[in-house]
N, C-alpha and C positions, 0 to 999 in steps of 0.2 A: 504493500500500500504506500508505503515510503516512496519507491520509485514512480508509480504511477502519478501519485499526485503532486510532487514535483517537474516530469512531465508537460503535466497538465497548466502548471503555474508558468511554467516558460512557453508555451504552444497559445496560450489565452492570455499572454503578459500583451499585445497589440492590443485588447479589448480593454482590461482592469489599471495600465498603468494611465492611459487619456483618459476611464473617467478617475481614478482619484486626483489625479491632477485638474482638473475638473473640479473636484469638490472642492477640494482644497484652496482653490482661488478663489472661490465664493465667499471664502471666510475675511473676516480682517486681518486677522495675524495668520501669518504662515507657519505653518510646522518647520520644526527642523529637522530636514534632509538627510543632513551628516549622521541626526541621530536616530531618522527612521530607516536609515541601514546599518544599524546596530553600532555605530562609531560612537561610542561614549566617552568623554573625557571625565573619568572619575579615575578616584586610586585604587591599586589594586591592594584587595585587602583576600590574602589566603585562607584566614583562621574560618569561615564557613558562618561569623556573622554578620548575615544583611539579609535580611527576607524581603524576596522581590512581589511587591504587592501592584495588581493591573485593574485598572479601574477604566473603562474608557473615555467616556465625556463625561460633563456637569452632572449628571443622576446619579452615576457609579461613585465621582469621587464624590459626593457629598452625603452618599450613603455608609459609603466605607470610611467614615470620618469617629465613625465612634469605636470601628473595629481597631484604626487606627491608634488610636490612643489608649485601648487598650491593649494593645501589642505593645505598645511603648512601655506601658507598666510591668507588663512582664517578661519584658527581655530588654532590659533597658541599656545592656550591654551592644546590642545590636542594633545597626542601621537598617535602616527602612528606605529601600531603592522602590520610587511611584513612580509608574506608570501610565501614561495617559494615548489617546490615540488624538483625539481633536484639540484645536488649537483654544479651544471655549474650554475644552475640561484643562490642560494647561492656566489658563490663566484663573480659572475656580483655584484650582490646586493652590495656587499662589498669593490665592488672594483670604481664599478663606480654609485652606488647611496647612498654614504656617504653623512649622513648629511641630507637624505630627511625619513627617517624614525628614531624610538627611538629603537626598537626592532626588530632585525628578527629573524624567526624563520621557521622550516621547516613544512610545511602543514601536520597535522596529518593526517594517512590513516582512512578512511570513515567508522570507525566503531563506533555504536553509544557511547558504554563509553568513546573511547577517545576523540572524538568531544565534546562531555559534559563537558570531563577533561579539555578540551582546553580553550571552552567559559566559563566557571566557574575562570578561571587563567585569561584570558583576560580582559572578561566582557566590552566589544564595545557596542559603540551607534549606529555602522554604522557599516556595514560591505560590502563590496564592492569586487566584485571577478572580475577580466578581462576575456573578449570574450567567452568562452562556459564552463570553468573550474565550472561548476555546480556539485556538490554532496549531493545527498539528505539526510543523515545522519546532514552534516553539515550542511543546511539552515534548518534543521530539531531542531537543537536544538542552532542555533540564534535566532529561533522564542521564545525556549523554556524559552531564556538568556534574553527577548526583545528587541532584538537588531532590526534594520530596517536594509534588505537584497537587495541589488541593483547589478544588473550586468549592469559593463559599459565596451563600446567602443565593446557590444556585437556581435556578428555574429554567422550565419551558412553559412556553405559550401554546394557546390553545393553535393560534394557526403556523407557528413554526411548528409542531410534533407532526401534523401529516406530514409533509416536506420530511423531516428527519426522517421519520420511518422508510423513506422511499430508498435513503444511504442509508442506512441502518451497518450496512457492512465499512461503511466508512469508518461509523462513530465508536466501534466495536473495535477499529484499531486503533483509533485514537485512544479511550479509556487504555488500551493498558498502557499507558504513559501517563496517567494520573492514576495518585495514591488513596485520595478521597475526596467524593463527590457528597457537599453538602449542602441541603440542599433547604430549601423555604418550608415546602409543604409536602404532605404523603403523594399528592396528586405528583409533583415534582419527580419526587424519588421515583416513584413506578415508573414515570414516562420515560426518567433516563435510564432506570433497570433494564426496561424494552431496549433500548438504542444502544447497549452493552455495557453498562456502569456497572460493576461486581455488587458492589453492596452500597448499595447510597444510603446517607444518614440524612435524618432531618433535624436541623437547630431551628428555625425560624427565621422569620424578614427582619433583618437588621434597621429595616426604614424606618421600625416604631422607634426603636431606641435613637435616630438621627432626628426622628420630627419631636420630640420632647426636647433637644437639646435648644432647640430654638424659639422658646418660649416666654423666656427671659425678657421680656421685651416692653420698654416704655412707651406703650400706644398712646401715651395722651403727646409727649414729643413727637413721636412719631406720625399721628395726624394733626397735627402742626404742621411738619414738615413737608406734607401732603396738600396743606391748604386748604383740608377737611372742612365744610361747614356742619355745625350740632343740628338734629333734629330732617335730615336731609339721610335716607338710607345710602347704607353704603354697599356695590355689588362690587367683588371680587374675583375676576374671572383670568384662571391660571388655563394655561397650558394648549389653546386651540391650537390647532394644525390645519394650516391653506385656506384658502378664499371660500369655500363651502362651509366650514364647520363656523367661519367668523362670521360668514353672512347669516345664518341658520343663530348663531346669539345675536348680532347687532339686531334681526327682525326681534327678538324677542326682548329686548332691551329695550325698544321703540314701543313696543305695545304696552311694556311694565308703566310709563310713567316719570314723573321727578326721580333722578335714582343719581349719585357718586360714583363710577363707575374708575377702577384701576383694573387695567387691560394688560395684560403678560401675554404673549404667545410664544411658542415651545419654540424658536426658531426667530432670534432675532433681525434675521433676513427680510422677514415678515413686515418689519414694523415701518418702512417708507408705502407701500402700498396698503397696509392696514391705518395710514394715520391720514390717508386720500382717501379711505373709503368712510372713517369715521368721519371726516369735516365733511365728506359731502351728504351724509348723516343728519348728524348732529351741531352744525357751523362750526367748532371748534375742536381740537385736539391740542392736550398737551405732553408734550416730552420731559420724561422725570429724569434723563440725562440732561438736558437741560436745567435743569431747576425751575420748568413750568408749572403752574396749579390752573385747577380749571376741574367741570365737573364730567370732564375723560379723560384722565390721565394715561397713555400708554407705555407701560413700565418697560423700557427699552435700556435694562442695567442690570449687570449679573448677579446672581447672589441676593436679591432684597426680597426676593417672593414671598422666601418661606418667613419672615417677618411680619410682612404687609398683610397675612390675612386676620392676623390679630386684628386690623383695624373693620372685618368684614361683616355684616349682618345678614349675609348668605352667599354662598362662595358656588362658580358652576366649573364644572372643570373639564379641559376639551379631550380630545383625542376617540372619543366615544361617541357622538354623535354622527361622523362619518365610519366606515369598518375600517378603521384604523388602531384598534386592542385597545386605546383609553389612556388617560397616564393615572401617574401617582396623585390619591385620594390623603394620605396617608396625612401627611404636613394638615392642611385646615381640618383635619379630623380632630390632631393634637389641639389645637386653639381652640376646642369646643366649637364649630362651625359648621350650622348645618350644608351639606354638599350634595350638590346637583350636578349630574353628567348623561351623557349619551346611553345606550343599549347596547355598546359594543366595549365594553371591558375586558376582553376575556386574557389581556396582558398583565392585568391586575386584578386578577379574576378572585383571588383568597381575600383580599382587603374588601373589594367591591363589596363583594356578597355577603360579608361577615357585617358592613356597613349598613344597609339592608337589612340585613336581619336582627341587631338590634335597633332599628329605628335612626339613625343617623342621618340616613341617605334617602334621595329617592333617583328614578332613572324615567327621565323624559327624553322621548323620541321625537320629537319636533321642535320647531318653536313654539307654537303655540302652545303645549305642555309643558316647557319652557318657563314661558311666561306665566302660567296660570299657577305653575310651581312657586316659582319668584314671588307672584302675586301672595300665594297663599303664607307662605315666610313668612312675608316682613309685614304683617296684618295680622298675625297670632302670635305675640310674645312670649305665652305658654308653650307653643310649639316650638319657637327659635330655642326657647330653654329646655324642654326637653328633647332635641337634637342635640344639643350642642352637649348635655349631659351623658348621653346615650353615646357619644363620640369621646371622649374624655374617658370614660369607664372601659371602651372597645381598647382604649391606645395603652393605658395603665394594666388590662390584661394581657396583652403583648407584649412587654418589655423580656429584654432580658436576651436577646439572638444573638449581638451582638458580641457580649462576653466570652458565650460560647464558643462563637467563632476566632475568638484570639487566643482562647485556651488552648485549641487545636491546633493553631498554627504555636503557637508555643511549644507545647508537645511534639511537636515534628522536628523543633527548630534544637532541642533538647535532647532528642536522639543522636546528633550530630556529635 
């Protein structure tokens, strides 16, 4: 399998090297090159401690912020080489996970010398990748480094597991180049048991323990700083994805009424043609890179989301309203905040449902259910409070995955 799919990465490199180059131009800041083929300028350190932890963009690294830290506590003799693949999760990592790693670096691309070049410069005891960020190049030659290979706070989705099963005989060579697959939930484990993972473990979603961490937060400054008016609802809407799911809220944001609206989309590429669709809306937008107020703000700044819904009186969250799996519920769950999304979650399909089922959440398929959501929120104070209760009680039962998963990687790094 080795050779084949190496092969294949040189015979298809015409198709995959123009579009990452591609992507990558799209962004503001460029990756660095030198170090997405494995050219690392770090020291070399032989003794076997530095546990190489992979995180890919902004969601990974801000989830694996609390594993982080406590890796650090329990091996605090060891460096912690991060990870990242996108130029957004680089500058998260830098901005808001100081201090919990020694090094980061950008994810070499999955060819086998640069991977070599990589783990040869690193040289880890452990190596740990979050949720599905699998490449067989690179568990290919951590085995070669001997390093021990763990995927934590693992998952699959509902619509990656058919696709996977179809390689199944891929993923089946891949595993045995990892040591331990651990995983979110039992749905998890099973799916990856199927796809050849020996014995997968379940610790749980480390997101509860990162959305608590961000709680701390002075909302009366904070909508201040916002330009907040009292008495004027405030809607909080994180995470759309593309000109359908925006247009499908902004109709239902039109039909709610007087409403404060702070606007986040999952892709801040978005935000020049979503602040031309909201002014020809609503006559004005304003940019909170900027330091605009105004009652649309569109939060075009990394890092402040998971904050800002403290300031929310119901929060909708996109990625589910078109079939695109949903995003993370998790963070305005923490704030006590009742949350509203699409029918199409099944990416976050354990949080969603569990949301739902004590009462926290509801799932509107239009706008116009939507709205009539919206509507019904912020008109029943009993209701906003027991949401907001029922989501608070959901997140305080879920603590604790996190820990877990730094015991393990400690324990690995301890066998050394």
């Amino acid at each position: 399998m080795y050779w084949l799919y190496n092969i294949l990465i040189v015979l298809l490199s015409p198709f995959w090297l123009p579009w990452m180059w591609f992507r990558a131009r799209k962004r503001g800041e460029q990756p660095n090159w030198k170090e997405r083929q494995g050219m690392y300028d770090l020291p070399v350190r032989k003794d076997g401690k530095r546990v190489w932890f992979h995180a890919v963009s902004v969601g990974e690294v801000v989830a694996a912020m609390p594993i982080l830290r406590d890796v650090r506590a329990l091996l605090p003799d060891h460096e912690i080489v991060l990870s990242v693949t996108t130029s957004s999760g680089h500058q998260t990592a830098r901005e808001k996970a100081e201090g919990l790693f020694d090094h980061l670096v950008y994810f070499p691309i999955d060819v086998a010398r640069f991977q070599l070049a990589a783990l040869q410069r690193v040289r880890p005891s452990v190596v740990a990748i979050m949720e599905t960020e699998l490449w067989f190049n690179f568990v290919w030659a951590a085995r070669i480094f001997d390093a021990r290979v763990l995927l934590v706070n693992g998952r699959i989705s509902d619509r990656a597991f058919p696709r996977s099963r179809r390689i199944a005989f891929f993923y089946k060579a891949l595993f045995a180049y990892v040591d331990r697959c651990l995983m979110q939930s039992a749905v998890d484990a099973e799916r990856i048991k199927i796809l050849g993972a020996p014995s997968p473990e379940v610790f749980g979603n480390c997101k509860f323990d990162q959305a608590v961490e961000g709680l701390d937060v002075d909302a009366a400054s904070l909508r201040s700083s916002y330009g907040l008016k009292d008495g004027v609802p405030v809607l909080v809407v994180g995470s759309t994805r593309g000109p359908d799911e925006e247009k499908l809220v902004l109709d239902a944001i039109q039909a709610v009424g007087p409403l404060q609206v702070i606007h986040a989309p999952r892709h801040l590429e978005r935000i020049p043609e979503l602040a031309e669709t909201v002014r020809a809306r609503f006559g004005n937008v304003a940019l909170r890179s900027k330091g605009e107020t105004g009652s649309y703000i569109l939060l075009d700044t990394y890092g402040e989301l998971a904050k800002v819904y403290a300031l929310a009186d119901v929060v909708v969250i996109g990625g589910g309203f078109e079939n695109l799996g949903g995003q993370n519920i998790i963070q305005p769950l923490a704030h006590g905040k009742p949350v509203l999304y699409g029918p199409h979650m099944q990416n976050f399909r354990e949080s969603s449902e569990a949301a739902l089922r004590v009462g926290a959440s509801r799932v509107c398929a239009s706008s116009s259910e939507l709205a009539e959501a919206i509507k019904e929120v912020l008109a029943d104070e009993g209701k906003q409070l027991a949401m907001g209760e029922a989501a608070r009680k959901l997140i305080r039962e879920s603590l604790g995955a996190s820990r877990r998963y730094a015991e393990a990687i400690a324990a690995e790094a301890n066998r050394k």
